[in-house]
C-alpha positions, 0 to 999 in steps of 0.5 A, a space after each residue: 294365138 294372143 299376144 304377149 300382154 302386160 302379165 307376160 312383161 310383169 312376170 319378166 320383171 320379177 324374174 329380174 327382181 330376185 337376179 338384181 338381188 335389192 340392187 338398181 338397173 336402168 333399161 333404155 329404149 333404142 333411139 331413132 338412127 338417120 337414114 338419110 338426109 331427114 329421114 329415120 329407118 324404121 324403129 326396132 326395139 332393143 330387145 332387153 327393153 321389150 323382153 321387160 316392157 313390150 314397148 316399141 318406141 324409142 326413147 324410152 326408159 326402164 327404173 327398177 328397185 328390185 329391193 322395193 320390186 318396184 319399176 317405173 317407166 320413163 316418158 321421153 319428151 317429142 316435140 309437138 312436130 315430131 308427135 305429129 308426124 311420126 306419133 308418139 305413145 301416150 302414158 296410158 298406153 305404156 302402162 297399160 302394154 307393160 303393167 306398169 303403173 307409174 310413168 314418170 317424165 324424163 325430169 322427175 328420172 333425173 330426180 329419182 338417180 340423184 336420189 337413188 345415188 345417195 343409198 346406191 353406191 352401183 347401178 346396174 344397165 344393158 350395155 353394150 354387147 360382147 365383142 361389139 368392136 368385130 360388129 363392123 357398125 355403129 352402136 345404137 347411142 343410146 347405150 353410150 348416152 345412158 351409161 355416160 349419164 350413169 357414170 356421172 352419178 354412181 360410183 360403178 356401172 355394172 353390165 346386167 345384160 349377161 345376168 338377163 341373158 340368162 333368164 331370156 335364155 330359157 324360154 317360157 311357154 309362151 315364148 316357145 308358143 310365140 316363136 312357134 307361130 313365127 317359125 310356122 308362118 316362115 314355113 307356110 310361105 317356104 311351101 308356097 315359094 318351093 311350090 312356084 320355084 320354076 317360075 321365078 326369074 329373079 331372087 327379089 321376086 323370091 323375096 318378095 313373095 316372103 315379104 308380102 306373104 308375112 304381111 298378109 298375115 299381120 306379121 310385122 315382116 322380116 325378122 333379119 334382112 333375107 338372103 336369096 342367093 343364087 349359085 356363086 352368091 350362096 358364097 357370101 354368107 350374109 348375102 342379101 343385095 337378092 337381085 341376081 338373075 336365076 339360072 338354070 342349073 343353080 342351087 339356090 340358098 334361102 335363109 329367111 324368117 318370119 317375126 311374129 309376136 315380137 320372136 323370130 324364126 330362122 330357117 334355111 333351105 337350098 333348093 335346085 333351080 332347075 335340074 342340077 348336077 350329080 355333084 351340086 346333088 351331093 353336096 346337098 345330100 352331104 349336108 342334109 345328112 350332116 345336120 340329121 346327125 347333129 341334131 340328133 346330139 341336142 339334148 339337156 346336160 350336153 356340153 358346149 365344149 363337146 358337142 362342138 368336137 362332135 360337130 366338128 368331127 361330123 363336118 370334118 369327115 363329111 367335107 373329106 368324103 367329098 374330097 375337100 379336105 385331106 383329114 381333121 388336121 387339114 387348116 382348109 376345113 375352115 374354108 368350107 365351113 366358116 360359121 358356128 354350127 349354132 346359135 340362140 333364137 329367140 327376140 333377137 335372131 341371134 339370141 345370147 344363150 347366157 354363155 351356158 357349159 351345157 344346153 337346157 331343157 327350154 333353150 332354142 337354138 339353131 342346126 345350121 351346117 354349111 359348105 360352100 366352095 366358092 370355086 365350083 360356085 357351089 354354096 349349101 345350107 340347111 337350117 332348122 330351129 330346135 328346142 332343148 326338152 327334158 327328154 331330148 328335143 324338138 326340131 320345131 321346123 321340121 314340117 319344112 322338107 329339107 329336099 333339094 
């Protein structure tokens, strides 16, 4: 299938124009992050400035007047040692990705604020996001240095991203085309790796089998770091050391996705490594009937607030029919399930949904219930990413057995 191409981005930005209602926003491009002593990791996009650009480089920038419909790209300075080790993209190639067709350098952008001041009294950029003070990590900086610079120049920066988050929201066709592809690919390499379970010994053998399989496709790789976890690691919900020997008799939690055209699948299953107990057994049927119950829910017009009563009210009963908790009011429900039932999926596999009152014909989010009982050592998850259409929705993994 083709890739998103320059018309995909223009039509993003002028979705952004009609929300900017004649006012300004600056986009940045992450910047590189040490890894370690003189090395970088691998660069990663912020996903608002791919959404509006395609760009994956950093440094980068984003102008918009949505009063004039009009963007301009902002070209980072490298250093000649910089471009020729790591390469750099050249100004015919970023407008030519993002359809863009002025591409200015970082002096003439200084310019163009100052200018833009005078008539512009609030400017508008991605900032940081919700509740980034619980991440436990380190921001990217150039979301600091960019609104540091800002500050400096008008007289109030507003966040735009909640406004983005809504137009990202609802996906497009070729989004869900997009995040069909990765969510197919994720699938093939789920089958190829269920097929063989018995002969792995070690969970990086698992994941390696993913990594090279998404490769081997042209695919850029992981969309997220990938979870395999054996037994008592299945516990650790964010799990992903995957170097644990397997044990028979283990149940075994994979939650691993495919990016493919810049969108990212997300899908988990739990599968016996070896012949398991009647207990291990029924928990995972505990689950899988668990999570058909609640995507049958998913459909436009229903309420955030009550399908999270629904949600609970489903998980509640199934953790007190296998003997976990005493009743609804029992404070150990949170124990065995302590995750969201859902979130958005798309860029980012953690796509914001816009905080939305209701679900939408076009989001996409994901099923993902859980329980895990770290004193049997027994840890069950099942995953799958599911569409909002007009009439109900669309499970787009459901080729994926959920079978133990």
């Amino acid at each position: 299938m083709k890739s998103p191409d320059a018309s995909f981005f223009t039509g993003n930005r002028e979705a952004v124009y009609d929300a900017l209602k004649g006012g300004l926003l600056v986009v940045t491009a992450y910047t590189q992050t040490q890894r370690s002593n003189d090395t970088a990791f691998r660069f990663e996009q912020e996903a608002n400035f791919w959404y509006l650009t395609g760009i994956e480089h950093p440094d980068w920038k984003l102008l918009i007047d949505a009063k004039r419909r009009k963007s301009w790209l902002v070209a980072p300075h490298v250093e000649q040692h910089h471009e020729l080790f790591d390469g750099s993209l050249s100004h015919q190639d970023a407008s030519l990705m993002s359809g863009i067709h002025d591409v200015i350098d970082e002096r003439a952008a200084d310019a163009w604020l100052r200018q833009a001041s005078r008539s512009h009294t609030i400017v508008h950029m991605i900032d940081a996001p919700a509740h980034a003070e619980y991440f436990g990590f380190y921001l990217n900086p150039s979301i600091k240095e960019t609104r540091e610079m800002l500050d400096r120049l008008f007289t109030k920066v507003q966040d735009f991203r909640p406004d983005l988050a809504k137009l990202r929201a609802i996906k497009q066709p070729d989004e869900i085309a997009f995040m069909q592809s990765a969510i197919d690919l994720t699938i093939e390499q789920f089958q190829y790796v269920y097929k063989q379970f018995a002969s792995y010994k070690y969970e990086y053998e698992i994941e390696a089998d993913f990594s090279v399989g998404f490769r081997r496709s042209g695919a850029p790789g992981h969309a997220y770091d990938p979870i395999v976890a054996a037994g008592a690691n299945a516990c650790t919900l964010h799990y992903i050391r995957n170097d644990s020997k397997l044990s028979k008799g283990q149940m075994v939690l994979l939650d691993i996705g495919a990016r493919r055209n810049g969108y990212a699948a997300d899908i988990t299953r739990t599968y016996a490594f070896g012949k398991v107990t009647k207990r291990q057994r029924q928990v995972h049927e505990a689950v899988e009937y668990a999570q058909s119950e609640i995507i049958d829910l998913i459909e436009p017009g229903l309420m955030l607030e009550e399908y999270q009563e629904l949600v609970d009210g489903i998980m509640q009963r199934t953790l007190k029919d296998l003997k976990l908790i005493s009743g609804p009011s029992d404070d150990k429900y949170r124990k065995y399930f302590p995750h969201a039932i859902s979130h958005g999926l798309g860029i980012d596999v953690h796509d914001a949904l816009g905080r939305p009152r209701m679900l939408q014909e076009g989001m996409v989010l994901t099923v993902e219930p859980g329980i895990y009982i770290p004193e049997e050592k027994i840890g069950v998850r099942i995953e799958d990413d599911i569409l909002v259409t007009s009439s109900g929705h669309r499970n787009m993994s459901a080729k994926l057995s959920t079978a133990l």
